[in-house]
PDB file of N, CA, C and O in Angstrom, chain B, residues numbered from 101:
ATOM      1  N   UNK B 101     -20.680  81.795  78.978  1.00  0.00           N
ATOM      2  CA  UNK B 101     -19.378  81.801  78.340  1.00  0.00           C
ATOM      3  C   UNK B 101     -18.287  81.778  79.417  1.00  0.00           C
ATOM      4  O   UNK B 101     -18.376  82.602  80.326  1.00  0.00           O
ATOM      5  N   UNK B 102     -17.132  80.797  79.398  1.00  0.00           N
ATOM      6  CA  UNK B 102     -16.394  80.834  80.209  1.00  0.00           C
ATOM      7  C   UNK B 102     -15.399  82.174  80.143  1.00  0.00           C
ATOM      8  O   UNK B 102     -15.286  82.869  79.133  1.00  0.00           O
ATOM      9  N   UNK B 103     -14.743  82.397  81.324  1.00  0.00           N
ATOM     10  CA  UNK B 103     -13.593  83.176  80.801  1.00  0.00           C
ATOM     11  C   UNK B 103     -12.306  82.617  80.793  1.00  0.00           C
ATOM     12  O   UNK B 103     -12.116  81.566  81.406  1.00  0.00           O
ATOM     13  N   UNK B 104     -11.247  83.259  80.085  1.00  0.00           N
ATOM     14  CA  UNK B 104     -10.440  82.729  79.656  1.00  0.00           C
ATOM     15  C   UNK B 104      -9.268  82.007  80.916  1.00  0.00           C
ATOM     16  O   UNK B 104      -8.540  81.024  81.060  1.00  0.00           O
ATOM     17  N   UNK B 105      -9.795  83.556  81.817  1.00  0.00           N
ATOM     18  CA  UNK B 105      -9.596  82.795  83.390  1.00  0.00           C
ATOM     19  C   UNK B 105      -8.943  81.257  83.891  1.00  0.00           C
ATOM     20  O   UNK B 105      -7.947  80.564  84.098  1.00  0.00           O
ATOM     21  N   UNK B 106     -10.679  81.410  83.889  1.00  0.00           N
ATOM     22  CA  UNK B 106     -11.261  79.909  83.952  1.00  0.00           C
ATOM     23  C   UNK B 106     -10.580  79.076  83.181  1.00  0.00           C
ATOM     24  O   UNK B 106      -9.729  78.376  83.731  1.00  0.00           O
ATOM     25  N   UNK B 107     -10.753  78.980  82.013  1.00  0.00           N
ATOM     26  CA  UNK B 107      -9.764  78.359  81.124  1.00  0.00           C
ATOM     27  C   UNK B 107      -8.450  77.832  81.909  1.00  0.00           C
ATOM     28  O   UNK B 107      -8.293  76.800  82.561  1.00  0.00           O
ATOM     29  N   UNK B 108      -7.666  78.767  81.657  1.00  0.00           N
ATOM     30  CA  UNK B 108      -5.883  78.661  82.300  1.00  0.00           C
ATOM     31  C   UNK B 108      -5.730  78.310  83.367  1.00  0.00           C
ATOM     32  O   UNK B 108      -4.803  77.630  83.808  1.00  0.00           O
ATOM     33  N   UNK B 109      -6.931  78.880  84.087  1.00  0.00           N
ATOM     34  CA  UNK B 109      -6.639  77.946  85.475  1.00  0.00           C
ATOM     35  C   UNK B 109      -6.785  76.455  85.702  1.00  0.00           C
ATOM     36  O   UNK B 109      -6.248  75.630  86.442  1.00  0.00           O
ATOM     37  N   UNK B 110      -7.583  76.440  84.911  1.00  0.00           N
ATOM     38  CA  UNK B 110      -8.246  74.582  84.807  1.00  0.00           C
ATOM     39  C   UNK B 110      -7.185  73.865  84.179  1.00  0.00           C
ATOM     40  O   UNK B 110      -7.006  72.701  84.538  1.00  0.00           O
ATOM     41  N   UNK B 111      -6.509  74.323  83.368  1.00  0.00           N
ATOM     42  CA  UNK B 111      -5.859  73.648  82.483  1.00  0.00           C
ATOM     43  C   UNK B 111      -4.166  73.183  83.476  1.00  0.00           C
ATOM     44  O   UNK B 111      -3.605  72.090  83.552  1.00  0.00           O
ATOM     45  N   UNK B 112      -3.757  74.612  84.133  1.00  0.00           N
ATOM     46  CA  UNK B 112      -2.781  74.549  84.860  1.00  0.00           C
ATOM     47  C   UNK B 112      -2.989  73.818  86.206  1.00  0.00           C
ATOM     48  O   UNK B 112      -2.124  73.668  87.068  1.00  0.00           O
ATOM     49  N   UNK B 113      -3.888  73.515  86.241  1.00  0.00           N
ATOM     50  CA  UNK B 113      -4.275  72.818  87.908  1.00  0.00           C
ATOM     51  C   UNK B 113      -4.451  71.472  87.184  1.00  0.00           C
ATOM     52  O   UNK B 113      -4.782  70.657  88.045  1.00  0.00           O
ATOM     53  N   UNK B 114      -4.374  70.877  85.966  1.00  0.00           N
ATOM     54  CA  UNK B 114      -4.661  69.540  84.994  1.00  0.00           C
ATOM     55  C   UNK B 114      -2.791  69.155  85.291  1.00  0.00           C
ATOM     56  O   UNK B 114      -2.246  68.453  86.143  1.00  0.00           O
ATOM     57  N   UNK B 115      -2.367  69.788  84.423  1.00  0.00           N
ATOM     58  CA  UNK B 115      -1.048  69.937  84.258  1.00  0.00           C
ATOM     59  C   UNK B 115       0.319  69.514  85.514  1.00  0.00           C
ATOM     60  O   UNK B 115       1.291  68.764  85.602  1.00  0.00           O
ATOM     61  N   UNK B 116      -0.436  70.605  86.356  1.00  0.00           N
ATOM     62  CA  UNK B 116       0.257  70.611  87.647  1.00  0.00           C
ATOM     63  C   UNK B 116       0.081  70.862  88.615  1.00  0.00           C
ATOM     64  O   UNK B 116       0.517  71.895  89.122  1.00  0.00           O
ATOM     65  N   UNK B 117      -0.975  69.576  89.521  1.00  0.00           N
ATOM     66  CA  UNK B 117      -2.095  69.656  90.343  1.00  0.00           C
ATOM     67  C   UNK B 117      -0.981  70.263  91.795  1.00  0.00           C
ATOM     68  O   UNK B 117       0.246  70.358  91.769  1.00  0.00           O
ATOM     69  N   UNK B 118      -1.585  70.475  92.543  1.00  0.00           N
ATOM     70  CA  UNK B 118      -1.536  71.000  93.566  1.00  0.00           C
ATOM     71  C   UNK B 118      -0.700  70.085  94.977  1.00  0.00           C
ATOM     72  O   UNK B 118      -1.223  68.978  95.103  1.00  0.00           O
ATOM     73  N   UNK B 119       0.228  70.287  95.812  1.00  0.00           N
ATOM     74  CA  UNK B 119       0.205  68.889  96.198  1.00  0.00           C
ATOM     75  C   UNK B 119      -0.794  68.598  97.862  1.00  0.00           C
ATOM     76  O   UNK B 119      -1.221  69.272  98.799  1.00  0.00           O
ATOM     77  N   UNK B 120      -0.780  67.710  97.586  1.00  0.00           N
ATOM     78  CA  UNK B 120      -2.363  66.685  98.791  1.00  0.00           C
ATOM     79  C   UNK B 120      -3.527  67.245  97.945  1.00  0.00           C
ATOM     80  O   UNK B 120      -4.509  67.302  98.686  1.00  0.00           O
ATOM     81  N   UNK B 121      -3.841  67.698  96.664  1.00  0.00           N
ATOM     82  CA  UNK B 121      -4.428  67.629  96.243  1.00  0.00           C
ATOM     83  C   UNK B 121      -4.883  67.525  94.617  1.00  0.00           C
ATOM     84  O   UNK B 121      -4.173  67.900  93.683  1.00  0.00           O
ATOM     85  N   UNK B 122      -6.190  66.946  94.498  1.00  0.00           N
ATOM     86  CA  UNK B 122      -6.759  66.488  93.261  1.00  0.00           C
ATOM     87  C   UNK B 122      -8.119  66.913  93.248  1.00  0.00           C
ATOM     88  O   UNK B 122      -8.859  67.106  94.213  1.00  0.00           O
ATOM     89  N   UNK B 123      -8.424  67.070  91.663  1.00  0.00           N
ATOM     90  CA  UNK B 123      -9.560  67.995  91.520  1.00  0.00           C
ATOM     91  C   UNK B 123      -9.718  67.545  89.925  1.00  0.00           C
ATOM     92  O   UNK B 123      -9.001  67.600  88.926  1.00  0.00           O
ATOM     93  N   UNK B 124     -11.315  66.978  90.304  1.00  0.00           N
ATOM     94  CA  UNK B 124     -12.382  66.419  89.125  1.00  0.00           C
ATOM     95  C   UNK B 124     -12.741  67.220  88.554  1.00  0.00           C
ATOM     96  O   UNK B 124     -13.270  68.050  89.293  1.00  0.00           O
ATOM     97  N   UNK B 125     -12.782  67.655  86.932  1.00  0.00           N
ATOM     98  CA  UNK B 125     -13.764  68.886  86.386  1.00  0.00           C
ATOM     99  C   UNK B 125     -14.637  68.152  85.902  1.00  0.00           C
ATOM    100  O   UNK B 125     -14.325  67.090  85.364  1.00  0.00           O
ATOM    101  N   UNK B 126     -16.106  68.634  86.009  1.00  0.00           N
ATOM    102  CA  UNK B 126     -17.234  67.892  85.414  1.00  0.00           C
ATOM    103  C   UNK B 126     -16.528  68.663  83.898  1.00  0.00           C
ATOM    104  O   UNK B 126     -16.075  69.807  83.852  1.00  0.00           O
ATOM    105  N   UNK B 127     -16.602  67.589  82.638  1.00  0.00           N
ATOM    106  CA  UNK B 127     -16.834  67.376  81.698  1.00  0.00           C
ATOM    107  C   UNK B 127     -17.346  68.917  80.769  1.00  0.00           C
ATOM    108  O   UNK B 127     -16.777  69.744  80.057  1.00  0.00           O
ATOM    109  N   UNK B 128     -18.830  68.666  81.318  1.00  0.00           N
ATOM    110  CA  UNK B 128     -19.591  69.718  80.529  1.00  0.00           C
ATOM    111  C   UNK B 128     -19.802  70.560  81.129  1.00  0.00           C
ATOM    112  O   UNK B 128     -20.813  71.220  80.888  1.00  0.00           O
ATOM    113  N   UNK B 129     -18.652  71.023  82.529  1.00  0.00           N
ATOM    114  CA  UNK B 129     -19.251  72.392  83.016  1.00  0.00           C
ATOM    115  C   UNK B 129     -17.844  72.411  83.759  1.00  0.00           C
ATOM    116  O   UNK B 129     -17.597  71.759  84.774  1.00  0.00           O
ATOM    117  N   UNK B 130     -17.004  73.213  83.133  1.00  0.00           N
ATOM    118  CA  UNK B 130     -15.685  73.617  83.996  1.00  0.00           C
ATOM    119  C   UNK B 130     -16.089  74.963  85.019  1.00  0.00           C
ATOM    120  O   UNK B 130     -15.321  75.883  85.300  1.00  0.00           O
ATOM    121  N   UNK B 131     -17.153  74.845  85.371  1.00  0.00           N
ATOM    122  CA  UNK B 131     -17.905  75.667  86.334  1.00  0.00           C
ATOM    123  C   UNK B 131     -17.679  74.913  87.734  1.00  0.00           C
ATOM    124  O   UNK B 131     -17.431  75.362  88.853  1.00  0.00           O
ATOM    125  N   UNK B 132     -17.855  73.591  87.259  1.00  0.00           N
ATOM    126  CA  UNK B 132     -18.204  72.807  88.567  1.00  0.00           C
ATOM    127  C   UNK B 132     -17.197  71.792  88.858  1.00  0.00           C
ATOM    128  O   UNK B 132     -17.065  70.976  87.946  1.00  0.00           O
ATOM    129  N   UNK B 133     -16.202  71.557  90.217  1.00  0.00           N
ATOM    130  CA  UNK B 133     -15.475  70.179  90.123  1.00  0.00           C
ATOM    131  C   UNK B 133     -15.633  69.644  92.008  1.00  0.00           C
ATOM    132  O   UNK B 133     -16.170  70.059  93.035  1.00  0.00           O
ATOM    133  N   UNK B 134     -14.889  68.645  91.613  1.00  0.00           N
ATOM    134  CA  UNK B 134     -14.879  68.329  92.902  1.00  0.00           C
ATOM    135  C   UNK B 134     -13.495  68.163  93.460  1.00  0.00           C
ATOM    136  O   UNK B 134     -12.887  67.308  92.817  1.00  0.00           O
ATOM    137  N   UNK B 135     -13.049  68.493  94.074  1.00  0.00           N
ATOM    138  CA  UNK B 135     -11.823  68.749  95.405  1.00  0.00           C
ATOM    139  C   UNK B 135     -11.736  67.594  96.293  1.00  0.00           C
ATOM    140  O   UNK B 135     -12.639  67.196  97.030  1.00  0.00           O
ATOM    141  N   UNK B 136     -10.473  67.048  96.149  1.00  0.00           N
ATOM    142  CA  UNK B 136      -9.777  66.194  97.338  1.00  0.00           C
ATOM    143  C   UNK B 136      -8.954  66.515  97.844  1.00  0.00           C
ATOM    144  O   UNK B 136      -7.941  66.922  97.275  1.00  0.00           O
ATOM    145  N   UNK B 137      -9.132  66.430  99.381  1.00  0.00           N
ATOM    146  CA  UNK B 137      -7.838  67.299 100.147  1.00  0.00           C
ATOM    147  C   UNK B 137      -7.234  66.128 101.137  1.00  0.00           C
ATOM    148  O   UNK B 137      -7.806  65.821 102.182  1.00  0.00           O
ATOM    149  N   UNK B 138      -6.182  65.596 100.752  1.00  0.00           N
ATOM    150  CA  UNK B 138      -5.288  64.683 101.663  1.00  0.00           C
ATOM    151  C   UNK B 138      -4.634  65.220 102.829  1.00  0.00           C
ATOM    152  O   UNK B 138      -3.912  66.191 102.605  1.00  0.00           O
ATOM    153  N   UNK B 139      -4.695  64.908 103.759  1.00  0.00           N
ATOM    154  CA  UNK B 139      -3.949  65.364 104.783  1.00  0.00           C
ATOM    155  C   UNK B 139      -2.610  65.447 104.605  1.00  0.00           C
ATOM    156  O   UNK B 139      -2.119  64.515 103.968  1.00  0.00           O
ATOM    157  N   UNK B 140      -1.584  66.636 105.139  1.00  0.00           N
ATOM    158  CA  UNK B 140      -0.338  66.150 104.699  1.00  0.00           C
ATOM    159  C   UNK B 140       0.280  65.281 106.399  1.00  0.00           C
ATOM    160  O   UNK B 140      -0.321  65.281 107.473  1.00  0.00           O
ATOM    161  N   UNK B 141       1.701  64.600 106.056  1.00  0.00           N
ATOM    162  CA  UNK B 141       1.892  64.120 107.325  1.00  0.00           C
ATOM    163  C   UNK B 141       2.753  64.979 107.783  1.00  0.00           C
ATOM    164  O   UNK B 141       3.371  65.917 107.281  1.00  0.00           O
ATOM    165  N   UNK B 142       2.693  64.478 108.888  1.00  0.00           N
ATOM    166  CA  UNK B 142       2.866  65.491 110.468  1.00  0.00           C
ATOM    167  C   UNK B 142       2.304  66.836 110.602  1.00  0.00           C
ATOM    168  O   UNK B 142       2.815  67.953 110.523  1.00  0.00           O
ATOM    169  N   UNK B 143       1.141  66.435 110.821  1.00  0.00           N
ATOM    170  CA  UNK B 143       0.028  67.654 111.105  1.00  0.00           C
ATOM    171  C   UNK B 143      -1.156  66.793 112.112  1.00  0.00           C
ATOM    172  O   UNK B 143      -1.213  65.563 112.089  1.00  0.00           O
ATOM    173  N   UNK B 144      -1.933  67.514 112.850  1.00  0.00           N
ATOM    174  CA  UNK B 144      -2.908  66.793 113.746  1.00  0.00           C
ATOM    175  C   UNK B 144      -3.885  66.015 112.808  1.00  0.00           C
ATOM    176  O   UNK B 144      -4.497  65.056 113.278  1.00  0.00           O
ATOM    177  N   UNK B 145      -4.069  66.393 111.454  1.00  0.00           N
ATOM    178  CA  UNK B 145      -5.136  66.013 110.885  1.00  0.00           C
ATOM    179  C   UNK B 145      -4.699  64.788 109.699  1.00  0.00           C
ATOM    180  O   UNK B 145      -5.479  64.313 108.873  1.00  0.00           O
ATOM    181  N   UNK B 146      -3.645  64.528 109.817  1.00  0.00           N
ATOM    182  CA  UNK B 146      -2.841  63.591 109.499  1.00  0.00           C
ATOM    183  C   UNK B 146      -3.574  61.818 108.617  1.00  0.00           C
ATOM    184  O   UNK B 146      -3.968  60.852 109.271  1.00  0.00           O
ATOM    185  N   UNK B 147      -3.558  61.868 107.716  1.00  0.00           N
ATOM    186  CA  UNK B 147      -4.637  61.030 107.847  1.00  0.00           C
ATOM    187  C   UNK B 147      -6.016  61.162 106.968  1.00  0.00           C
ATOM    188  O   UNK B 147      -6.456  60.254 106.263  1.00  0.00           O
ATOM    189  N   UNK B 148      -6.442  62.073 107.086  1.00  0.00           N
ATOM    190  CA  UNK B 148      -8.062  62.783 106.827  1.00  0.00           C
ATOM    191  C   UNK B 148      -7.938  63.271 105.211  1.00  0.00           C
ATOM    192  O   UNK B 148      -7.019  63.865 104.646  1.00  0.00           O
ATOM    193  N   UNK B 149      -9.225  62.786 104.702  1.00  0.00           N
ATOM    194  CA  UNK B 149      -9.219  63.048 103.550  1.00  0.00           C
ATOM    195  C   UNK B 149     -10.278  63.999 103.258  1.00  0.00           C
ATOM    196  O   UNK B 149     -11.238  63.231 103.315  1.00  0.00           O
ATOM    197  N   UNK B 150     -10.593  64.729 103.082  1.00  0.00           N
ATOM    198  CA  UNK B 150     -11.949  66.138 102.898  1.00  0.00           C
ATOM    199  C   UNK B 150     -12.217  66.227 101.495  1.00  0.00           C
ATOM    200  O   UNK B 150     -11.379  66.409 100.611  1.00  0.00           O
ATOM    201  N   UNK B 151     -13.368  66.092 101.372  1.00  0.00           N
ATOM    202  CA  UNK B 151     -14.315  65.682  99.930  1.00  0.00           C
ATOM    203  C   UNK B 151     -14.888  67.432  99.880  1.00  0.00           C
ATOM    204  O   UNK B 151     -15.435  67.821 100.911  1.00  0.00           O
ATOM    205  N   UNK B 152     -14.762  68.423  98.732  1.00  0.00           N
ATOM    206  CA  UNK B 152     -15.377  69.611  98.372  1.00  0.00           C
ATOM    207  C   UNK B 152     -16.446  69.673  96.975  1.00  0.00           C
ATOM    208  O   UNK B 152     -15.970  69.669  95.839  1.00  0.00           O
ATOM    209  N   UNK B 153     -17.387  69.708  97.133  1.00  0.00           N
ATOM    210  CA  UNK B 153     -18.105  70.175  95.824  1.00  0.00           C
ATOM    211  C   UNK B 153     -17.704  71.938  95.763  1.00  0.00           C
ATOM    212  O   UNK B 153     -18.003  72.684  96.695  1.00  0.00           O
ATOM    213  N   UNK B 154     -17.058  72.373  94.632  1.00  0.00           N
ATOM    214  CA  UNK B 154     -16.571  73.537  93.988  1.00  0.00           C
ATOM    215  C   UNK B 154     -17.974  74.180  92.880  1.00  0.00           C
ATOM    216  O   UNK B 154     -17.970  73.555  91.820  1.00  0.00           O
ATOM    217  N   UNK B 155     -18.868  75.035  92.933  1.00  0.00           N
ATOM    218  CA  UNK B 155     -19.274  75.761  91.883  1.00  0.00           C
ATOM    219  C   UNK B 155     -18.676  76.978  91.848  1.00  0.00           C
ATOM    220  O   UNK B 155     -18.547  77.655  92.868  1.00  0.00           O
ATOM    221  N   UNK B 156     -18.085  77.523  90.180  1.00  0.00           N
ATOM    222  CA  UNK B 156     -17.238  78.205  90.555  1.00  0.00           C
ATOM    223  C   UNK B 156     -18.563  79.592  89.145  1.00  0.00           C
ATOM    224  O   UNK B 156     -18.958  79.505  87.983  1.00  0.00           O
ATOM    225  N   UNK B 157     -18.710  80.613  90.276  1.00  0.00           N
ATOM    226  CA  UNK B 157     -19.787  81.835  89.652  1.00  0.00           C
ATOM    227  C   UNK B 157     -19.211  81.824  87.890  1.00  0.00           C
ATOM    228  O   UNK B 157     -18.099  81.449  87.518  1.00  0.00           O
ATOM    229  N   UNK B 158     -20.229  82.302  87.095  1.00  0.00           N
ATOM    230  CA  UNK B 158     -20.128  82.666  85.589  1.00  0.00           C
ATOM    231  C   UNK B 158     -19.296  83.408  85.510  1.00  0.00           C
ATOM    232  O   UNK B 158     -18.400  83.112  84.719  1.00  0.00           O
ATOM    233  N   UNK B 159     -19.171  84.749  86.293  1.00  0.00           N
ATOM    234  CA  UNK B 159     -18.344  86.351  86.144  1.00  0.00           C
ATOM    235  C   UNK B 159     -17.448  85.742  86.970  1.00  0.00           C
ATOM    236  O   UNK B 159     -16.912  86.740  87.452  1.00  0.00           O
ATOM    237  N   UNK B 160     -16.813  84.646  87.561  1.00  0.00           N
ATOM    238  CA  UNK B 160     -15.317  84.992  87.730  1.00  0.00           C
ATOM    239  C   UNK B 160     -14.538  85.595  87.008  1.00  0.00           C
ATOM    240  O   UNK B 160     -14.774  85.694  85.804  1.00  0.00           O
ATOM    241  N   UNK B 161     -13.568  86.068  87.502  1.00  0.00           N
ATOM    242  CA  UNK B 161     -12.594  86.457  88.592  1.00  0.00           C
ATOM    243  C   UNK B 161     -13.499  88.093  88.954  1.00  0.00           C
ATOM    244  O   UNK B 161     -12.988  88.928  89.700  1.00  0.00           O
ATOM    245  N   UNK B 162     -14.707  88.285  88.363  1.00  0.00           N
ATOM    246  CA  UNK B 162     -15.352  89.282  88.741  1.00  0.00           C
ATOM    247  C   UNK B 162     -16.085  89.745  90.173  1.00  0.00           C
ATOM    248  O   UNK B 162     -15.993  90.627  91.027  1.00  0.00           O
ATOM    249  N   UNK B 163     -17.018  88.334  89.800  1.00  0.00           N
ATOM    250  CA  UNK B 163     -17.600  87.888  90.787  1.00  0.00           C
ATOM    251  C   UNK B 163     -17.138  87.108  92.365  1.00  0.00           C
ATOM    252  O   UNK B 163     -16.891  85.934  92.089  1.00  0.00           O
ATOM    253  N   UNK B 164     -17.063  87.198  92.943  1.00  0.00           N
ATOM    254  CA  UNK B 164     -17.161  86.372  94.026  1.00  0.00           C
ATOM    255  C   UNK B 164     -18.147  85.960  95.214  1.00  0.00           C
ATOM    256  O   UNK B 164     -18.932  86.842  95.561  1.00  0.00           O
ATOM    257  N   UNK B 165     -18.211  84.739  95.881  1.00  0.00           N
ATOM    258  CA  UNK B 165     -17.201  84.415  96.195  1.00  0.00           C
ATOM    259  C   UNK B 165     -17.692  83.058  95.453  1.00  0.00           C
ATOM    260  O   UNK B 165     -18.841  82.753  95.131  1.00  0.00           O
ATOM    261  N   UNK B 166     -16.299  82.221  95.249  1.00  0.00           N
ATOM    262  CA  UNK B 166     -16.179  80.786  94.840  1.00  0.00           C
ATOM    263  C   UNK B 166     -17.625  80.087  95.769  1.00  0.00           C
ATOM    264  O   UNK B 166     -17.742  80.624  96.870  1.00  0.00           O
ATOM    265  N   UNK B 167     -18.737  78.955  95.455  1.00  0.00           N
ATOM    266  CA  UNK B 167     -19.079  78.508  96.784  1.00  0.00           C
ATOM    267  C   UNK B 167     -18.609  76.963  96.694  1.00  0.00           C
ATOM    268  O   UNK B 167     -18.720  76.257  95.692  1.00  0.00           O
ATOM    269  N   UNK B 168     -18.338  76.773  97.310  1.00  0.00           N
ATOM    270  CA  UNK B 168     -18.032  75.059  97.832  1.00  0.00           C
ATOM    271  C   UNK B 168     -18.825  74.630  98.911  1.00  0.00           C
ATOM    272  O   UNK B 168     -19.399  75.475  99.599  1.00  0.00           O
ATOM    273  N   UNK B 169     -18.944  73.329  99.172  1.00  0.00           N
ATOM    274  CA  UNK B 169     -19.930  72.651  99.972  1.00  0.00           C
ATOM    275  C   UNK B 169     -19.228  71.780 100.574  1.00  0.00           C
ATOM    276  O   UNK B 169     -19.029  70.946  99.690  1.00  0.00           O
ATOM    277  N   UNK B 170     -18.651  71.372 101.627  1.00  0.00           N
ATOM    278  CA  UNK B 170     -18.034  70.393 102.230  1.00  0.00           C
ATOM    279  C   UNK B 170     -19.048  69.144 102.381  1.00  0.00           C
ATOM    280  O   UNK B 170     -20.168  69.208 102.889  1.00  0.00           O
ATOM    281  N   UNK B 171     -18.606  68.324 101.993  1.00  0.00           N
ATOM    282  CA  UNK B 171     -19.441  66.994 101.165  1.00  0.00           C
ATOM    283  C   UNK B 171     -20.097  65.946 102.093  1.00  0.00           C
ATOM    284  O   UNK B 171     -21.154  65.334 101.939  1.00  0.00           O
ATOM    285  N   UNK B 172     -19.211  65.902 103.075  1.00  0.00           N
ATOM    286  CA  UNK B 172     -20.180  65.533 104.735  1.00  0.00           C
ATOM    287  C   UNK B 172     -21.203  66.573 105.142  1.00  0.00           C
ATOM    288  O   UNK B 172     -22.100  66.058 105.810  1.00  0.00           O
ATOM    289  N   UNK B 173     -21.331  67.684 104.980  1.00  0.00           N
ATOM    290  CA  UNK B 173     -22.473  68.739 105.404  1.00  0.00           C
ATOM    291  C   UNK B 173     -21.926  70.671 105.862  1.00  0.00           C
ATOM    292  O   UNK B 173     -22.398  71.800 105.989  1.00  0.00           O
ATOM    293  N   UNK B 174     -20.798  69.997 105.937  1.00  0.00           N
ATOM    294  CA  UNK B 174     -20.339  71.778 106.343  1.00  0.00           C
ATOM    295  C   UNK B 174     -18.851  71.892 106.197  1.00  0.00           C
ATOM    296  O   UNK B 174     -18.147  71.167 106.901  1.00  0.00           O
ATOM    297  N   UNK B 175     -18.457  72.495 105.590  1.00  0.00           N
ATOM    298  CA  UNK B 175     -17.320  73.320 105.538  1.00  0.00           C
ATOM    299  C   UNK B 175     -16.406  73.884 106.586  1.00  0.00           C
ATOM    300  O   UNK B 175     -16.241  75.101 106.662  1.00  0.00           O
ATOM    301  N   UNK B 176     -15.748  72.965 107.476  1.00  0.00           N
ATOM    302  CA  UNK B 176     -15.334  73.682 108.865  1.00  0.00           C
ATOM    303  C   UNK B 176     -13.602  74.041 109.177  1.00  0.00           C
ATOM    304  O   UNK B 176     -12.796  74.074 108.246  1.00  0.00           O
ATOM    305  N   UNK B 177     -13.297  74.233 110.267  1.00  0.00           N
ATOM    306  CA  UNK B 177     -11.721  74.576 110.310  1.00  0.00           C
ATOM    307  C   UNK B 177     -10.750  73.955 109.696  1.00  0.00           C
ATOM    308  O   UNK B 177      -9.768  74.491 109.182  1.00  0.00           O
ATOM    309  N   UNK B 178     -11.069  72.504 109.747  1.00  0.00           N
ATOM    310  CA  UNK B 178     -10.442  71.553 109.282  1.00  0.00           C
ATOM    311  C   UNK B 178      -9.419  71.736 108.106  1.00  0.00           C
ATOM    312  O   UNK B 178      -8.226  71.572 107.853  1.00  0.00           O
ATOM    313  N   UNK B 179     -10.688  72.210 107.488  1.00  0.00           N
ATOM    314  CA  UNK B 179     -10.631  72.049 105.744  1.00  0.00           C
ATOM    315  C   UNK B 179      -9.958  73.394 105.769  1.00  0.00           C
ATOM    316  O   UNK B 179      -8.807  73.602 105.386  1.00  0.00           O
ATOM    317  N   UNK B 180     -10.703  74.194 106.207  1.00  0.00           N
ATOM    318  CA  UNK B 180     -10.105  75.657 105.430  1.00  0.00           C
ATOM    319  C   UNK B 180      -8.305  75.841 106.239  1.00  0.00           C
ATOM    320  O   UNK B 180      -7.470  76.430 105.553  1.00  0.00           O
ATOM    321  N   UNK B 181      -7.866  75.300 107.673  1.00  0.00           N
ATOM    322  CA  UNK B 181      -6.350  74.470 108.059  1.00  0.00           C
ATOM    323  C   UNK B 181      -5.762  74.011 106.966  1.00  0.00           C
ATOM    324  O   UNK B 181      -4.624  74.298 106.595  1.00  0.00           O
ATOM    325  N   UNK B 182      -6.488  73.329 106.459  1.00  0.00           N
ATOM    326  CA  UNK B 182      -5.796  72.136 105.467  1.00  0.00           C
ATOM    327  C   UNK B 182      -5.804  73.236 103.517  1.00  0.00           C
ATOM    328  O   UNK B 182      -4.884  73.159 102.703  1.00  0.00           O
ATOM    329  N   UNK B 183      -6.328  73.584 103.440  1.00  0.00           N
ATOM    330  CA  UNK B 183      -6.274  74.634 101.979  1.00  0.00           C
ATOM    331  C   UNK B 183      -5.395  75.685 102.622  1.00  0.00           C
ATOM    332  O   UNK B 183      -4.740  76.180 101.705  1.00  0.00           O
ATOM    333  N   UNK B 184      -5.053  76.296 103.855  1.00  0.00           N
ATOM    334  CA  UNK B 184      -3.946  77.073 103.419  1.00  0.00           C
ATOM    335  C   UNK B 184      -2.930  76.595 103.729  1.00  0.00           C
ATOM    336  O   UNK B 184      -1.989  77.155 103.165  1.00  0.00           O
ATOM    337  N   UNK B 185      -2.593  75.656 104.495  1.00  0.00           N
ATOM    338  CA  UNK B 185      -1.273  74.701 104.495  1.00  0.00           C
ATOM    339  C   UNK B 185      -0.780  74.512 103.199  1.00  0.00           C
ATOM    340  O   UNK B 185       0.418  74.713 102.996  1.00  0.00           O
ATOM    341  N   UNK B 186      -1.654  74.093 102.125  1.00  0.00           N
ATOM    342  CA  UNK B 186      -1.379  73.954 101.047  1.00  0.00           C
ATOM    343  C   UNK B 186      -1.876  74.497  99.688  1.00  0.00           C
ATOM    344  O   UNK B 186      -2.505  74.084  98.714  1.00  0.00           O
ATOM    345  N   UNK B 187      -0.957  76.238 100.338  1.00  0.00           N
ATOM    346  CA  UNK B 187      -0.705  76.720  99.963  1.00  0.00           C
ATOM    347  C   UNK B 187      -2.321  77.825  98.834  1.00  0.00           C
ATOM    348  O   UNK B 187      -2.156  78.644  97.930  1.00  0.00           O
ATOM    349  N   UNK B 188      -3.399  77.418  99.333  1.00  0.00           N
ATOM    350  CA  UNK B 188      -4.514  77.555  98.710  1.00  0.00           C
ATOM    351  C   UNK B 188      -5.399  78.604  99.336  1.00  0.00           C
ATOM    352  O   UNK B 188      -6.503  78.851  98.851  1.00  0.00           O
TER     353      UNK B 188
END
């Protein structure tokens, strides 16, 4: 069962995505999406686009932690630079 959480968040990130970024919900499982992270400009990474697989736990906001998979093979500075730049 989702929580309602989950719900509002999905719906508000539909609504009014994030900016340098976009985010796929699988269909039949707002458990699971996938994450695009654009580089913003004037930054070293300028350019770079970072692909995330998102499974997001049953007991959120209980549970943690979120896991994601960085879609080339690892999850590195880059990315996690680039999610709090914006604002994430």
């Amino acid at each position: 069962m989702l929580s309602k959480r989950i719900i509002k968040e999905s719906e508000r990130i539909r609504a009014d995505p994030p900016p340098y970024i976009s985010v796929s919900f699988d269909q039949d499982n707002l458990l699971h999406l996938e994450a695009k992270i654009m580089s913003p400009p004037d930054i070293p990474y300028e350019g770079g686009v970072f692909l995330l697989d998102v499974n997001i736990p049953t007991e959120y906001s209980m549970s943690l932690p979120i896991k994601w998979k960085y879609m080339l093979g690892y999850f590195n500075g880059q990315v996690r630079s680039l999610l709090e730049y914006c604002g994430w």
